[in-house]
mmCIF file as gemmi writes it, N, C-alpha and C atoms, coordinates in Angstrom:
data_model
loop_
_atom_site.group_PDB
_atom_site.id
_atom_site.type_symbol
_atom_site.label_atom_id
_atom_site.label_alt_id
_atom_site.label_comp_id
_atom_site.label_asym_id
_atom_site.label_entity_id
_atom_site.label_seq_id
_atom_site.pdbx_PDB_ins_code
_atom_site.Cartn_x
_atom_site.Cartn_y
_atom_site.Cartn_z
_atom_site.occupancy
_atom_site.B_iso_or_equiv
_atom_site.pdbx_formal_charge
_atom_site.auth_seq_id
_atom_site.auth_asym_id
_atom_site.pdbx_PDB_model_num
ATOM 1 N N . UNK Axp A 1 ? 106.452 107.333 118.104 1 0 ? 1 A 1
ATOM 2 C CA . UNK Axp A 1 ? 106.968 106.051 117.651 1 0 ? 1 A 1
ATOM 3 C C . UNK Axp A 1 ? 108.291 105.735 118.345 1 0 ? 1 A 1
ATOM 4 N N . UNK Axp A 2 ? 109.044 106.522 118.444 1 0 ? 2 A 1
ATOM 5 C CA . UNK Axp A 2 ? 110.44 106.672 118.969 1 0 ? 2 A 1
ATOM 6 C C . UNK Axp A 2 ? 110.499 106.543 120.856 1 0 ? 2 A 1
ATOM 7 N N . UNK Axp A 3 ? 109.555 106.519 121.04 1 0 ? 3 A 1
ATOM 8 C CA . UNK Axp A 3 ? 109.03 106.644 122.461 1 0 ? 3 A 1
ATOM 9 C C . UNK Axp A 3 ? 108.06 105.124 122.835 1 0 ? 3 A 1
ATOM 10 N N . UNK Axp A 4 ? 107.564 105.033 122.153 1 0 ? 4 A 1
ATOM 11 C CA . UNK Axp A 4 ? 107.005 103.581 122.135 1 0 ? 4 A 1
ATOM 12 C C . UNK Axp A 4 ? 108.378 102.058 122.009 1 0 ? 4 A 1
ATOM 13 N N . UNK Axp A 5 ? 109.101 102.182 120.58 1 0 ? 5 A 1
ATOM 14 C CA . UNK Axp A 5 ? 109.735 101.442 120.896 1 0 ? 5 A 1
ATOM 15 C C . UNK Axp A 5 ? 110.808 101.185 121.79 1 0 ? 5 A 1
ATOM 16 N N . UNK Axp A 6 ? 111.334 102.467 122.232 1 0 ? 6 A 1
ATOM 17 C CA . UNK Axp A 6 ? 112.355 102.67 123.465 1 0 ? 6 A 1
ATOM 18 C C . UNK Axp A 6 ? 111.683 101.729 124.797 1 0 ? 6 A 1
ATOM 19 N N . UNK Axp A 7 ? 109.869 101.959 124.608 1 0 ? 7 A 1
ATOM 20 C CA . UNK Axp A 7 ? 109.727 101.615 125.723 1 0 ? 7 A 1
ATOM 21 C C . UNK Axp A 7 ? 109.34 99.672 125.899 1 0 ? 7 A 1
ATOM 22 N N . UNK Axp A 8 ? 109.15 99.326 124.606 1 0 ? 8 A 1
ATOM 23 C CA . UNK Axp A 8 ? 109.142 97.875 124.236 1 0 ? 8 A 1
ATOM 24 C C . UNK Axp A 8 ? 110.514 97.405 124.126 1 0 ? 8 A 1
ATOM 25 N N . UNK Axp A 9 ? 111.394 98.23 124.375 1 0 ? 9 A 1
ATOM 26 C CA . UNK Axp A 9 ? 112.657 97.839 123.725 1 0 ? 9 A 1
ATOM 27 C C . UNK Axp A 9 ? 113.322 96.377 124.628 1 0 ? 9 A 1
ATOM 28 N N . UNK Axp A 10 ? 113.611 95.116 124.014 1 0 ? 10 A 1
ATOM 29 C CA . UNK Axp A 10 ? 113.707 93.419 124.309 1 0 ? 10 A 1
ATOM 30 C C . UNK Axp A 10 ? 115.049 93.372 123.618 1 0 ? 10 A 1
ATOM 31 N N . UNK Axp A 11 ? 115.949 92.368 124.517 1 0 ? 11 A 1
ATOM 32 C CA . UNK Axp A 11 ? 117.17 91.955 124.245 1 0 ? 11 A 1
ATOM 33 C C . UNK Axp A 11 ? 117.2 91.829 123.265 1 0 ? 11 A 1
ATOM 34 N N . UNK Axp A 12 ? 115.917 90.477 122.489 1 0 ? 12 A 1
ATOM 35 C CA . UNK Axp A 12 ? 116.754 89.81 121.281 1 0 ? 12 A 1
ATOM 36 C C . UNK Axp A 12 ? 115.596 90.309 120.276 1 0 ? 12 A 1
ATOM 37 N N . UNK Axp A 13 ? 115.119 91.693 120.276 1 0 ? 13 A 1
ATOM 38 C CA . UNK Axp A 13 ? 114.437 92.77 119.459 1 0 ? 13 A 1
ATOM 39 C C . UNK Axp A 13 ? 115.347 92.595 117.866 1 0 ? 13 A 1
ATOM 40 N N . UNK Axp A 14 ? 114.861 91.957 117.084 1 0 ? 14 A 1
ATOM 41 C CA . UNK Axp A 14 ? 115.554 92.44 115.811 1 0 ? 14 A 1
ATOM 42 C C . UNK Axp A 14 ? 115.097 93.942 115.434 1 0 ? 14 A 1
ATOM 43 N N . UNK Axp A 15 ? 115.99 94.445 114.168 1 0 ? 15 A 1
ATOM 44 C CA . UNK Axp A 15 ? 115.749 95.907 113.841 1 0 ? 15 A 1
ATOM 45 C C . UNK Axp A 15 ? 114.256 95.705 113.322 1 0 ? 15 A 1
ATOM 46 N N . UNK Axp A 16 ? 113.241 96.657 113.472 1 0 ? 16 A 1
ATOM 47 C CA . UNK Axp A 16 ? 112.121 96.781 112.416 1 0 ? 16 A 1
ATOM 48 C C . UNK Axp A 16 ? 112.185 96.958 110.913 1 0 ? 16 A 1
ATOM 49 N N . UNK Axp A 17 ? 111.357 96.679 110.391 1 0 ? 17 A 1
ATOM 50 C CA . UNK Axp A 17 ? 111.17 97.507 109.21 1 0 ? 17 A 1
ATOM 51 C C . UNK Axp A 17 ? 110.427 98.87 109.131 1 0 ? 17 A 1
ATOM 52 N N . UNK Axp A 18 ? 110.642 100.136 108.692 1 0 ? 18 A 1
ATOM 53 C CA . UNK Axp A 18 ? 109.495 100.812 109.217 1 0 ? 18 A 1
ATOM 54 C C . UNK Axp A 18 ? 109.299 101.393 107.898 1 0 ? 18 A 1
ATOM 55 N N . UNK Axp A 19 ? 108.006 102.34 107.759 1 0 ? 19 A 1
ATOM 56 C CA . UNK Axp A 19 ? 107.222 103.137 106.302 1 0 ? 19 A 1
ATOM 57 C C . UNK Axp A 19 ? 106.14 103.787 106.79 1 0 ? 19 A 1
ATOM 58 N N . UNK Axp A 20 ? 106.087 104.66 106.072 1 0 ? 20 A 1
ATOM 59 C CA . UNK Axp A 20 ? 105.267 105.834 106.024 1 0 ? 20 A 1
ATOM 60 C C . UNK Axp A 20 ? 103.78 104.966 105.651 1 0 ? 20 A 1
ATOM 61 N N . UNK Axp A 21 ? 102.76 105.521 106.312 1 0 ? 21 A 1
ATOM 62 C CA . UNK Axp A 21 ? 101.477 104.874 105.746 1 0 ? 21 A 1
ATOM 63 C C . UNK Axp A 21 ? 100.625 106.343 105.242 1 0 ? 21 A 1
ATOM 64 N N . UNK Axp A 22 ? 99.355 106.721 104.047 1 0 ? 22 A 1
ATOM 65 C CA . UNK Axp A 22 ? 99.035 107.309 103.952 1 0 ? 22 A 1
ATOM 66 C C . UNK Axp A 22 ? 98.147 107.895 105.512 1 0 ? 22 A 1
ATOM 67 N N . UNK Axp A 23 ? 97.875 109.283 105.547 1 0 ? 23 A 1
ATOM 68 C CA . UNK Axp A 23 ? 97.472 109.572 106.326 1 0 ? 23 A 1
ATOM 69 C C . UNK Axp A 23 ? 98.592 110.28 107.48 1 0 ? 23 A 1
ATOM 70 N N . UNK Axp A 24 ? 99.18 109.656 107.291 1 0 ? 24 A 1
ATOM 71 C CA . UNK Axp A 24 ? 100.127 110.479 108.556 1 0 ? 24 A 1
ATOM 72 C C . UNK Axp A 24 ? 101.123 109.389 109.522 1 0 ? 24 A 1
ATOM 73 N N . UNK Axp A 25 ? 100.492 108.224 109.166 1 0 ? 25 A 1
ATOM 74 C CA . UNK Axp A 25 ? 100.797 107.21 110.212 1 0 ? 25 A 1
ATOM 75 C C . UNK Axp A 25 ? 102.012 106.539 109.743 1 0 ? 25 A 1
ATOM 76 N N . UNK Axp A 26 ? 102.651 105.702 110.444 1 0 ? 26 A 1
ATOM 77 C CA . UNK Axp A 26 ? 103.951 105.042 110.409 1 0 ? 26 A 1
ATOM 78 C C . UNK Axp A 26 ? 103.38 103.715 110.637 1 0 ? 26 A 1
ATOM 79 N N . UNK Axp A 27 ? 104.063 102.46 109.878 1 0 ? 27 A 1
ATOM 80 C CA . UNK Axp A 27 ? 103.714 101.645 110.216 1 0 ? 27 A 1
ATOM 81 C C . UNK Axp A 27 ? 105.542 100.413 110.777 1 0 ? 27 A 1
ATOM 82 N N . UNK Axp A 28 ? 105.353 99.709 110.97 1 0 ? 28 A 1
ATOM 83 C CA . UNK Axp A 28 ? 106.876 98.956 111.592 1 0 ? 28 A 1
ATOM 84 C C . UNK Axp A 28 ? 106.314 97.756 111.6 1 0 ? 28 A 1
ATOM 85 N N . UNK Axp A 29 ? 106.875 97.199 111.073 1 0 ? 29 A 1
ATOM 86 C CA . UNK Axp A 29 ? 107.452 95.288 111.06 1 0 ? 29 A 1
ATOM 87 C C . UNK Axp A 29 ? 108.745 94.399 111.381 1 0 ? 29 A 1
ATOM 88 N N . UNK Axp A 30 ? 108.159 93.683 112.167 1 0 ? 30 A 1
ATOM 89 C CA . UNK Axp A 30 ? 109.142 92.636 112.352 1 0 ? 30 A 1
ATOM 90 C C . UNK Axp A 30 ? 108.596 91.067 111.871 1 0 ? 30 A 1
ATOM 91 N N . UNK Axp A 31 ? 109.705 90.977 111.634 1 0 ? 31 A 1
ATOM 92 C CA . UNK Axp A 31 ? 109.814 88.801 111.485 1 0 ? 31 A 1
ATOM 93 C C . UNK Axp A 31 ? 110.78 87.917 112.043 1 0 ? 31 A 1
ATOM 94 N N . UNK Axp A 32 ? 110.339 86.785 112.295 1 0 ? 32 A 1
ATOM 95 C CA . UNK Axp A 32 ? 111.166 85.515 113.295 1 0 ? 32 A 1
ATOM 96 C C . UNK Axp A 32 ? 110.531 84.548 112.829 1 0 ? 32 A 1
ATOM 97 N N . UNK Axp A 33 ? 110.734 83.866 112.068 1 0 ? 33 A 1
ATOM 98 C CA . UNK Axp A 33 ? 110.858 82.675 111.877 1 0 ? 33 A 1
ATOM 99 C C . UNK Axp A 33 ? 109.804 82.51 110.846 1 0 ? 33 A 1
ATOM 100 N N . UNK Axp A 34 ? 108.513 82.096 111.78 1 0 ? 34 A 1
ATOM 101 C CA . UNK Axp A 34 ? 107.217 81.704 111.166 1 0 ? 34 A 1
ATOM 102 C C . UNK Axp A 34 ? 106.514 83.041 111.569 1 0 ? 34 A 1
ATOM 103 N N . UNK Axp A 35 ? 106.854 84.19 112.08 1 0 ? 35 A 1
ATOM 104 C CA . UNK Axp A 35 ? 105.801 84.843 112.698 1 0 ? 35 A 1
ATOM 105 C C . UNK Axp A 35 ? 106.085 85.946 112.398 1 0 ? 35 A 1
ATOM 106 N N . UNK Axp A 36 ? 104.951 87.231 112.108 1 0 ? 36 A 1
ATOM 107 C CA . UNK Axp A 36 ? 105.249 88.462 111.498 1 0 ? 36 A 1
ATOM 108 C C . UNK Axp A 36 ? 104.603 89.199 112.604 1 0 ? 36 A 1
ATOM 109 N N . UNK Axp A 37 ? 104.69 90.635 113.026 1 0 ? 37 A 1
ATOM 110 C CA . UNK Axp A 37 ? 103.949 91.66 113.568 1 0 ? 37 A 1
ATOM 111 C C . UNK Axp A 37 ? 104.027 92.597 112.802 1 0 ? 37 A 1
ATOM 112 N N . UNK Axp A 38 ? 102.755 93.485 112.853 1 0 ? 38 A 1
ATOM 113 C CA . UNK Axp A 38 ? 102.838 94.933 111.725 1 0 ? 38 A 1
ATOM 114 C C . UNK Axp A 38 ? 102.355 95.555 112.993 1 0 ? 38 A 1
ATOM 115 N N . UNK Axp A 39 ? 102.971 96.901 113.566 1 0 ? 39 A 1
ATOM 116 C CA . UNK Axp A 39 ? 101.765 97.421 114.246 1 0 ? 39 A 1
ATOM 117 C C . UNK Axp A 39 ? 101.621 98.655 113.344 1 0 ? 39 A 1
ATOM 118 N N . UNK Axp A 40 ? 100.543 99.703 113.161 1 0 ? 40 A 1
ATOM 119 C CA . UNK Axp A 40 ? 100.524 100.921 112.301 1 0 ? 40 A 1
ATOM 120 C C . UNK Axp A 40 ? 100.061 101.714 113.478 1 0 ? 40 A 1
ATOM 121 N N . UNK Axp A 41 ? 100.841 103.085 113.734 1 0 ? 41 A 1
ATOM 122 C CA . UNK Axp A 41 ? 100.799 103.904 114.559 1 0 ? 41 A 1
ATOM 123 C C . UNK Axp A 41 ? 99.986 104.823 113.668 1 0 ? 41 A 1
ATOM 124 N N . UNK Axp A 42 ? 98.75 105.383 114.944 1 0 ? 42 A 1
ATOM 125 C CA . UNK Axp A 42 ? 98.099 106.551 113.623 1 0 ? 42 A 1
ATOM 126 C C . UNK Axp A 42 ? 97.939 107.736 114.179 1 0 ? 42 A 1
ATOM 127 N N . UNK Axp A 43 ? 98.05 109.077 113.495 1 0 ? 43 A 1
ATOM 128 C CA . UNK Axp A 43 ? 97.856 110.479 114.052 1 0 ? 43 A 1
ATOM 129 C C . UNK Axp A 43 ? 97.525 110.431 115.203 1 0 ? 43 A 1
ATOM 130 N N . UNK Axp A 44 ? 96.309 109.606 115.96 1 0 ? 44 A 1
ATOM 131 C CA . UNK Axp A 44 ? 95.363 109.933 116.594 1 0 ? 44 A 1
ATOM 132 C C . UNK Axp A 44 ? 95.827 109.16 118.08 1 0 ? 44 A 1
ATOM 133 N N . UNK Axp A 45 ? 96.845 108.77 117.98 1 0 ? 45 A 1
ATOM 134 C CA . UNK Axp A 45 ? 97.442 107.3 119.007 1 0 ? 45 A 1
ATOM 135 C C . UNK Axp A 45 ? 97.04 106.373 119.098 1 0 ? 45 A 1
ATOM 136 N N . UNK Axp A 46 ? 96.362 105.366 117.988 1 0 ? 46 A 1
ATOM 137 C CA . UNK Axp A 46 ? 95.988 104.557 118.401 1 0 ? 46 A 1
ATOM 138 C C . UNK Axp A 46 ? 97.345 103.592 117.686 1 0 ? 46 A 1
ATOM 139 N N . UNK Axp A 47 ? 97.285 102.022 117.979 1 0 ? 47 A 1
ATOM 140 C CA . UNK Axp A 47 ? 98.348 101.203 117.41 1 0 ? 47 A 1
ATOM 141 C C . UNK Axp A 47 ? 97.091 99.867 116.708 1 0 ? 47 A 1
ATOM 142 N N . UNK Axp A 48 ? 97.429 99.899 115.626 1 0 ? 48 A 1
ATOM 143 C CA . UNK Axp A 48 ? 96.728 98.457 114.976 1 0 ? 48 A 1
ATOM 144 C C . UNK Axp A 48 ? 97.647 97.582 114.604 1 0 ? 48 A 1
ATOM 145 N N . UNK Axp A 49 ? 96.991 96.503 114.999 1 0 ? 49 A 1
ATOM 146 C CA . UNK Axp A 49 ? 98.197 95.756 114.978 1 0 ? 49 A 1
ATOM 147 C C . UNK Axp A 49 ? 97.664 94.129 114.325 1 0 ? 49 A 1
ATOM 148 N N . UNK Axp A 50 ? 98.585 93.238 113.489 1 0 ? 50 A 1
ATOM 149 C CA . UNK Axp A 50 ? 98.156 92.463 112.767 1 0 ? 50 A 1
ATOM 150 C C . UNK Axp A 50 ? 99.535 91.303 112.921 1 0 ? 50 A 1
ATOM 151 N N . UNK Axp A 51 ? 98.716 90.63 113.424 1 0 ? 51 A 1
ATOM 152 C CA . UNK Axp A 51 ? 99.815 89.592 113.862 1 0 ? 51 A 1
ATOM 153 C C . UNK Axp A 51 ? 99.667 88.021 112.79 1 0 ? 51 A 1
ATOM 154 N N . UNK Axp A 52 ? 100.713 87.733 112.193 1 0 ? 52 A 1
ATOM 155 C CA . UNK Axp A 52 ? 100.621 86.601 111.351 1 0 ? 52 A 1
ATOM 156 C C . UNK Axp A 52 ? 101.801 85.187 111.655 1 0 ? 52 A 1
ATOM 157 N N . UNK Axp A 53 ? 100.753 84.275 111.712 1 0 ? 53 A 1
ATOM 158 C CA . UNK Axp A 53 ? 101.508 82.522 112.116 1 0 ? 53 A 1
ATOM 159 C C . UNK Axp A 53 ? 101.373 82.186 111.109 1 0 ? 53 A 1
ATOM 160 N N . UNK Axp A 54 ? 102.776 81.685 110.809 1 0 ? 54 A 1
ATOM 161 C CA . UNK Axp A 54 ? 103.042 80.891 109.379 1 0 ? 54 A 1
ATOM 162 C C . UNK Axp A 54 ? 102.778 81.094 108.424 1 0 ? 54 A 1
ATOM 163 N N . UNK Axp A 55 ? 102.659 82.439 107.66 1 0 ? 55 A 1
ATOM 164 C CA . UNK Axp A 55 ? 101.681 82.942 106.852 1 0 ? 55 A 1
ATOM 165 C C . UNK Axp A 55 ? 100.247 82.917 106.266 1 0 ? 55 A 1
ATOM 166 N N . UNK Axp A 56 ? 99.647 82.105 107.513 1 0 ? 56 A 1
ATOM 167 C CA . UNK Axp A 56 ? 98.24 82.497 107.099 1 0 ? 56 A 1
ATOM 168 C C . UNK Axp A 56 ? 97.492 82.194 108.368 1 0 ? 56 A 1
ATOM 169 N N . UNK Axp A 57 ? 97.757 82.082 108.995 1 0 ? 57 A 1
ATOM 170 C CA . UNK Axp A 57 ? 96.962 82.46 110.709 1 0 ? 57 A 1
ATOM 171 C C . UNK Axp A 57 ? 96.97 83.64 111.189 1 0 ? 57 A 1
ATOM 172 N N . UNK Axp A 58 ? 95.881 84.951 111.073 1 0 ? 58 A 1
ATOM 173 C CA . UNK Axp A 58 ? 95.878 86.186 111.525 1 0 ? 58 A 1
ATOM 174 C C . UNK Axp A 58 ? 95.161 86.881 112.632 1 0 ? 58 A 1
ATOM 175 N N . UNK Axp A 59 ? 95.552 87.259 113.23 1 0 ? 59 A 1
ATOM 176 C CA . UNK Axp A 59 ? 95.156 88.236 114.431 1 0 ? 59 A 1
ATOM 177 C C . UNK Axp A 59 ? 95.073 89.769 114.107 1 0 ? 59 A 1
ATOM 178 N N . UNK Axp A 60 ? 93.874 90.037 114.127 1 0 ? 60 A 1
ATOM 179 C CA . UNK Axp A 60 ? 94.352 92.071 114.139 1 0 ? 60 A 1
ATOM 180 C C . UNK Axp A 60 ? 93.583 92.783 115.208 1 0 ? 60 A 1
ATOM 181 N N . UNK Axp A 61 ? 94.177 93.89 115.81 1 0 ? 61 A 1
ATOM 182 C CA . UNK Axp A 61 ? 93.356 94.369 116.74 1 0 ? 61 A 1
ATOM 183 C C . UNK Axp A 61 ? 93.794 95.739 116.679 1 0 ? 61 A 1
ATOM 184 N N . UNK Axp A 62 ? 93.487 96.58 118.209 1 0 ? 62 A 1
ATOM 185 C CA . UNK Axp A 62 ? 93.508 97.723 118.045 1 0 ? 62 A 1
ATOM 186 C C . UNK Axp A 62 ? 93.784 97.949 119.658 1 0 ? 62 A 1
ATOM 187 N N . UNK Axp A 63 ? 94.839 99.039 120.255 1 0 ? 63 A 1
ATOM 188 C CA . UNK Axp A 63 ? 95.275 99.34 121.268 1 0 ? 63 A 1
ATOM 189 C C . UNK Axp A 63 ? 95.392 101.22 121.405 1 0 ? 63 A 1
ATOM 190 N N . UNK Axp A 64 ? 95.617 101.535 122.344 1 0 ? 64 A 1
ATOM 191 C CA . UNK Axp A 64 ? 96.264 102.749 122.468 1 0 ? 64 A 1
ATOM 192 C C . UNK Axp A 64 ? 97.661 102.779 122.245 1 0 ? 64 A 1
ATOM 193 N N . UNK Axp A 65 ? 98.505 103.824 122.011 1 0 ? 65 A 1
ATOM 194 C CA . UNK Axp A 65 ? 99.646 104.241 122.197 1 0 ? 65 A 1
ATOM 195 C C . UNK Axp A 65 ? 100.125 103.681 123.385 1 0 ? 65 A 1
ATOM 196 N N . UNK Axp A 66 ? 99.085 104.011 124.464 1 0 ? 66 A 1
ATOM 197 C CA . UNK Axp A 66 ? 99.724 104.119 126.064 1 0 ? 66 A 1
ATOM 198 C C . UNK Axp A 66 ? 99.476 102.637 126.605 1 0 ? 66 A 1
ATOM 199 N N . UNK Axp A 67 ? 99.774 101.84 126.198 1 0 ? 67 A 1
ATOM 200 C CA . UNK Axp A 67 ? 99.145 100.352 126.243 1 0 ? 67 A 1
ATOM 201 C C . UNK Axp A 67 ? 100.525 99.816 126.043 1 0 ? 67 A 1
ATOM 202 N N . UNK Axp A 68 ? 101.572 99.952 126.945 1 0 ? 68 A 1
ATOM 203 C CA . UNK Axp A 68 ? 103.067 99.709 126.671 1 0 ? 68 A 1
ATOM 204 C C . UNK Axp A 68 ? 102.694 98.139 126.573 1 0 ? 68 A 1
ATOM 205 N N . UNK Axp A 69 ? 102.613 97.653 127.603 1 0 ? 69 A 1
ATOM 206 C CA . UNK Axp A 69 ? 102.639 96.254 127.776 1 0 ? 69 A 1
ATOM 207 C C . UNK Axp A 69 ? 101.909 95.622 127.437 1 0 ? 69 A 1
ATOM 208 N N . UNK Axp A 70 ? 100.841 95.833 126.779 1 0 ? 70 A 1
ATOM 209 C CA . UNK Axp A 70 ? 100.36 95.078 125.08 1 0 ? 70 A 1
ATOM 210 C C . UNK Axp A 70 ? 101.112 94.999 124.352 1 0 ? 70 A 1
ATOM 211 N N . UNK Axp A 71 ? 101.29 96.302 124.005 1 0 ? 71 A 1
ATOM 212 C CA . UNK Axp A 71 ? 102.327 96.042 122.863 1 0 ? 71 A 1
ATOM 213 C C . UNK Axp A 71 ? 103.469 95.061 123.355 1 0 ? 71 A 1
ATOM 214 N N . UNK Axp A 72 ? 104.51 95.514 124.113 1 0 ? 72 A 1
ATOM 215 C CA . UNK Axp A 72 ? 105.56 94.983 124.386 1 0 ? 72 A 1
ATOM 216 C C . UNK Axp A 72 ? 104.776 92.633 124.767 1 0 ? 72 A 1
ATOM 217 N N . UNK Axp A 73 ? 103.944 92.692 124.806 1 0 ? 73 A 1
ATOM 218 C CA . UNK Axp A 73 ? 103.694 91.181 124.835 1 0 ? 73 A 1
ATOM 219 C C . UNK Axp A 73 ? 103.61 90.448 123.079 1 0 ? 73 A 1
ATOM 220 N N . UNK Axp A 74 ? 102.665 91.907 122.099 1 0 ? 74 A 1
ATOM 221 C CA . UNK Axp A 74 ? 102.554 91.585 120.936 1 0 ? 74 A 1
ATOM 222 C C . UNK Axp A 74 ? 104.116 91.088 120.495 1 0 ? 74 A 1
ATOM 223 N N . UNK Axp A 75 ? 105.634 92.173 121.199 1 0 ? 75 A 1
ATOM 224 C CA . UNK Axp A 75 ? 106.655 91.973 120.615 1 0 ? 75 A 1
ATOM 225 C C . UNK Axp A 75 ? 107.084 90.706 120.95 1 0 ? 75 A 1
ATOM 226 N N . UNK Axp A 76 ? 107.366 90.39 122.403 1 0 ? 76 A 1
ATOM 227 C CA . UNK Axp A 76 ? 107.708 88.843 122.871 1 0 ? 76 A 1
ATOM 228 C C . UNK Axp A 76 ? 107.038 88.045 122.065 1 0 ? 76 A 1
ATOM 229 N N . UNK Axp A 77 ? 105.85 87.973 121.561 1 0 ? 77 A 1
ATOM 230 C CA . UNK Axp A 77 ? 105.295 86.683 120.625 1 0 ? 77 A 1
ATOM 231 C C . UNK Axp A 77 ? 105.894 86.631 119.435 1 0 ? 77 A 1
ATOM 232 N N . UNK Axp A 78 ? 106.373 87.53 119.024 1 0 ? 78 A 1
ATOM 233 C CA . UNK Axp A 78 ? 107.045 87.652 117.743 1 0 ? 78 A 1
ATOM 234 C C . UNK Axp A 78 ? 108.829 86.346 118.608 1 0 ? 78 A 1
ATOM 235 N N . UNK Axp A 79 ? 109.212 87.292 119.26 1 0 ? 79 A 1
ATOM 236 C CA . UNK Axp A 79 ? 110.534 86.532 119.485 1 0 ? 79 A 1
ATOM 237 C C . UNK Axp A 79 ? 110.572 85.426 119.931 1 0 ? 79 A 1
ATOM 238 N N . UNK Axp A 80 ? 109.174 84.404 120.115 1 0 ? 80 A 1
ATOM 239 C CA . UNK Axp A 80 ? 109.078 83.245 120.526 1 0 ? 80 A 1
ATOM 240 C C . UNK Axp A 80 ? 109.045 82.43 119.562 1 0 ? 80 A 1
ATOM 241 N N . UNK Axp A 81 ? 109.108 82.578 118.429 1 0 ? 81 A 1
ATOM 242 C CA . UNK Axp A 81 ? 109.199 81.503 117.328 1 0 ? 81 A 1
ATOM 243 C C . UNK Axp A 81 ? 110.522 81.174 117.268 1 0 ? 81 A 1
């Protein structure tokens, strides 16, 4: 986790929220404005991720760990609101 966000790490990155998910996994949130990201990191490396517009327009999917620049695009959409 600590290695992932170092490597997404964006100027105007607000702090996450982060929590323990059952199972083993960590999950982290951010918000901007109208727009939320959750991604949940799990034992196994994968990242799920659930993206929300305005509170009720949703996206969820599923990436690897090693998928920097997915992720790091999931984060820029967040900071574009």
């Amino acid at each position: 986790a600590c290695r992932l966000l170092t490597a997404i790490e964006a100027e105007d990155l607000p702090a996450p929220q982060v929590c323990p998910v059952p199972g083993g996994g960590l999950q982290i949130e951010w918000q901007a404005k109208n727009r939320e990201l959750e991604l949940e990191l799990t034992p196994d490396g994968q990242v799920e991720f659930l993206l929300v517009l305005e509170g009720c327009h949703m996206t969820e999917g599923r990436l690897s760990i090693h998928q920097v620049e997915s992720v790091r695009s999931l984060v820029n959409w967040v900071l574009q609101a």
